[in-house]
N, C-alpha and C positions, 0 to 999 in steps of 0.2 A: 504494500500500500504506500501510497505517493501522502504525504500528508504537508498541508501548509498553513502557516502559522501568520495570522494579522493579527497587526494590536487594536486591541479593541477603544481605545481612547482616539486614534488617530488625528494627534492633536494639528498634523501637518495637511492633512488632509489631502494626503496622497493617494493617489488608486492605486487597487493592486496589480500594476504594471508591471512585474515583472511575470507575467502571467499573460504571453502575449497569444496569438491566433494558434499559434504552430503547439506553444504548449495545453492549449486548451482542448485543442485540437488529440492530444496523445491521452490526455486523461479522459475525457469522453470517450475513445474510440478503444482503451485499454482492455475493453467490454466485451466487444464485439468483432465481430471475423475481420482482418486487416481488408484491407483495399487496395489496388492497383498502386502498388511505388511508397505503400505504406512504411512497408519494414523498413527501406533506406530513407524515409523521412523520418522516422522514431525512432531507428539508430542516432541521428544528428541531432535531433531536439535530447534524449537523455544524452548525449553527449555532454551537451552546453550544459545541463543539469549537474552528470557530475561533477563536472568544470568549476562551477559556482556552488559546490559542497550543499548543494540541495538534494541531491540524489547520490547512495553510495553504491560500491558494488562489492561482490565477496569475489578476492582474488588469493589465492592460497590460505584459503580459512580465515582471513582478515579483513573486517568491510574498509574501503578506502572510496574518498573524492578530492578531487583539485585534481591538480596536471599529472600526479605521476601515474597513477593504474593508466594513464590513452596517451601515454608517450608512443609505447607501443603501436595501440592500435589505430595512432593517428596513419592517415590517406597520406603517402609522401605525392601520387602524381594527383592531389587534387587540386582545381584549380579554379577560380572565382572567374564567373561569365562577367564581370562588370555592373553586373546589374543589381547588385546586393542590395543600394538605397531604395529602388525602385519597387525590389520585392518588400524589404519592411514596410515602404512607406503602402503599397497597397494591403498589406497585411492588417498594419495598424486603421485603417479604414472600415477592411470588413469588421475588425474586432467591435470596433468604434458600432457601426452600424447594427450587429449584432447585440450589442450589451443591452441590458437592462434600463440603463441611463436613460432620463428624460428629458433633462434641463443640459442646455448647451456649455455650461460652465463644466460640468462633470463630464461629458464629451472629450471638450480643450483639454482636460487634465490627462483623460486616460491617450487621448492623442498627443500630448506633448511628451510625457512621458515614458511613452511605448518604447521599450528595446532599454530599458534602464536595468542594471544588472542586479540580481538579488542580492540581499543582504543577510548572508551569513551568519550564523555563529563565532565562527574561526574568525572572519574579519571585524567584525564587533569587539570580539576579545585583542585581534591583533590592534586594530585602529579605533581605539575606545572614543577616542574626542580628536579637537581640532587638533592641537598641538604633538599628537601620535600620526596625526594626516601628514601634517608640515614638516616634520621629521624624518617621513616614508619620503615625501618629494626632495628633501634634500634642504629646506628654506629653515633657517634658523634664523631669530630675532630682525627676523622682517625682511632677512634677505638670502638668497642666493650666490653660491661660489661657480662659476663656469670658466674653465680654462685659466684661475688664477684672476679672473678679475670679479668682481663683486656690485652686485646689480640690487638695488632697494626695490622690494615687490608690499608696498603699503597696503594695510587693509581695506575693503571698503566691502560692509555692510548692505545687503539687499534691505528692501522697507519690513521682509516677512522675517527678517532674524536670520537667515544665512547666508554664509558666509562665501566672499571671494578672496582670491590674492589679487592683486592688479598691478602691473608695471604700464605706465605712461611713460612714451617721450618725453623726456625733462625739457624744460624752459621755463621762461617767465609768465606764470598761469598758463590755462587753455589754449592751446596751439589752433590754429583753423585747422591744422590736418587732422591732429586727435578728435575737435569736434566733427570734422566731415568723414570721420571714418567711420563708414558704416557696412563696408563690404570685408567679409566674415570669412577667416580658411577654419572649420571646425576641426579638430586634430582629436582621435578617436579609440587611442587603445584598449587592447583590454587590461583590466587594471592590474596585472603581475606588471607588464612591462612600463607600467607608465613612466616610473619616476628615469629610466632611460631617456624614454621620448620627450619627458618636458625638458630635461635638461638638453638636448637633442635641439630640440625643438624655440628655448631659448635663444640658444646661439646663434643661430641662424636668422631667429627675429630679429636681435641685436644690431646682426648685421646687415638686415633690410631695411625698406621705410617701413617697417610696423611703426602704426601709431599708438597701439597698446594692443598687453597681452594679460588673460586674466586664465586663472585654473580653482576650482573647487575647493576648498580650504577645510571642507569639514567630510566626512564618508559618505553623507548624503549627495554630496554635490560629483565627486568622484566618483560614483557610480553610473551619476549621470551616462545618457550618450553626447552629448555635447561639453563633457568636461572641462577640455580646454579650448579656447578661442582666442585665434591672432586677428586685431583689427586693420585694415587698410583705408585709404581713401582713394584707389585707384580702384578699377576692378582686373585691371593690366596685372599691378603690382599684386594683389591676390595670388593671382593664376602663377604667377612666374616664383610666388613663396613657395606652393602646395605644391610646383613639379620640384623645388631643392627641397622639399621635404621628403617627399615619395621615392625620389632620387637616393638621399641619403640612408632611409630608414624602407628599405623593400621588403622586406621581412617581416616584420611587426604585425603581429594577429590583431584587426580591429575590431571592435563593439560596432561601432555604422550610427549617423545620426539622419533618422528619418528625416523625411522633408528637406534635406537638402542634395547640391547637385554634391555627386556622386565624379572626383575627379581623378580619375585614373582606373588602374582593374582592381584594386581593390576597395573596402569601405573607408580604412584609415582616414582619407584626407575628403574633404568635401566642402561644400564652399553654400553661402548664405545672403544676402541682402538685406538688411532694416529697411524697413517703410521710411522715407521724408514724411518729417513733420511728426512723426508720431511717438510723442517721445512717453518713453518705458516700453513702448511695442518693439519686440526682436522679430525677426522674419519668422520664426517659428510659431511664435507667437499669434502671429498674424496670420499667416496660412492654414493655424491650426481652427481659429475661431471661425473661418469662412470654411473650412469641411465639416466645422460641427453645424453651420447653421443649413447648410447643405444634405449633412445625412438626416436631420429634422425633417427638412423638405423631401427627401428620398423615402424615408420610411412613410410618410403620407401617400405616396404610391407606387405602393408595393410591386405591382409589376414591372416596374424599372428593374433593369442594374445598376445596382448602388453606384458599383465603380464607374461606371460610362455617365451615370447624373453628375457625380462629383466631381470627375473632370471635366464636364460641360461649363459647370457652374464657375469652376474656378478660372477654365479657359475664359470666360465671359468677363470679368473681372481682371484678367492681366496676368494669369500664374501659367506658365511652362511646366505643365504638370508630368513631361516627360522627363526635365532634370529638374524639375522643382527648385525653379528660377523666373525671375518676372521675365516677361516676355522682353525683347527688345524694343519696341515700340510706345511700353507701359513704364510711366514713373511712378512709383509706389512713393 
């Protein structure tokens, strides 16, 4: 038996997201006679399960999860079609459109959230609080050491109590490029390898025009799939960070952050847009509240495909729903 554990207070009022289509999909269907292509999709889903120490297995008389029992039976010639954002992001749609949910605010949630990694035991005890987070990343007393030089990463506070790191471009106050930076390289590992990738992932920023970079400061935020994000104000300068990212770091298993483009073959590196003018709206943000008022409008008629209403609706409104990007003709 598969058993999972919500707090019953849920004072953050999180969905239980980490319960996406594919595993909802493996506990319903545990039941019943497999389906065509079943077994190598419920191979992969308990995969990622024991991955995330939510599911064990008995290997030589001893139950284990995390990396080591599927080093072994890790696929060496498997290979990612490119398409990975594309399938979570239509995944998290169906999930979205199938839930129980009424009100469009509890929609947004479970859709912004979708593809967030679960939360452990083992990592709760590894990474109790913030300051056990900032220690795994490598940031002590507010800063960072990369190649011998030392970079100040200031806190800055969300309005709901959690927490970021942020590094800004220094000058004298608010720069125009930091304020006009609104074009997003989302960087997406899975969280064994992160504290590599941001250090990785630092230097590199350092040495671009990033206008700022900000990473998750407390467990909740690092689980995120959006964990860490480099800001631009080009969309040039974007594109040309996330190929010396991908470049550098080819290897690195990604988590994948729905709803954005998807750049390269694998989920690692993907790219975003803020809306003009909408300040505290992130792209995700914003793309997520127009599929939730969309799948409202979709489940009123039922004979639709969810999926084909919801890229109409968004196509109608300016969204690229094939990389999940504003159209080029649309200024958000």
């Amino acid at each position: 038996m598969i058993g999972l554990v919500v707090r019953a207070d849920n004072a953050l009022h999180v969905p239980v997201t980490a319960i996406n289509l594919e595993v909802w999909n493996l506990l319903t269907g545990l039941r019943g006679a497999p389906e065509a292509d079943a077994d190598t999709e419920r191979r992969e889903i308990l995969r990622r399960l024991v991955m995330g120490d939510i599911v064990e297995v008995l290997i030589d008389g001893v139950w284990q999860s995390g990396p080591a029992p599927l080093a072994k039976a890790r696929d060496p010639h498997a290979a990612d079609d490119g398409m990975e954002l594309r399938r979570l992001s239509a995944e998290a749609i169906m999930l979205a459109y199938k839930s129980p949910r009424e009100h469009s605010w509890e929609l947004l949630n479970l859709l912004y959230y979708f593809n967030r990694a679960p939360l452990s035991p083992r990592l709760k005890r590894s990474l109790p609080d913030e300051a056990a987070c900032l220690r795994f990343l490598g940031i002590a007393n507010g800063s960072c050491r990369i190649g011998g030089r030392r970079f100040d990463l200031p806190l800055r506070l969300s309005h709901n109590g959690r927490g970021w790191r942020t590094w800004r471009r220094q000058g004298n106050g608010p720069t125009r490029q930091v304020m006009d930076a609104r074009h997003k390289v989302y960087i997406s590992p899975q969280l064994e390898q992160l504290p590599m990738v941001f250090r990785t992932t630092c230097a590199l920023a350092f040495e671009s025009s990033a206008a700022s970079l900000k990473i998750g400061a407390s467990l909740t935020e690092l689980l995120r799939p959006d964990k860490m994000v480099v800001y631009f104000a080009r969309a040039s300068d974007a594109q040309a960070f996330a190929r010396r990212v991908l470049t550098k770091m080819p290897h690195v298993r990604a988590q994948g952050v729905p709803f954005s483009w998807q750049f390269g073959s694998t989920a690692l590196v993907s790219l975003g847009v803020d809306p003009l003018g909408a300040s505290g709206h992130s792209w995700r943000t914003w793309v997520c509240e127009a599929i939730s008022t969309a799948i409202l409008s979709a489940r009123r008629r039922a004979s639709l495909d969810p999926q084909a209403f919801v890229s109409r609706r968004l196509e109608a409104i300016g969204v690229d729903t094939e990389r999940w990007m504003p159209k080029t003709s649309c200024r958000l």
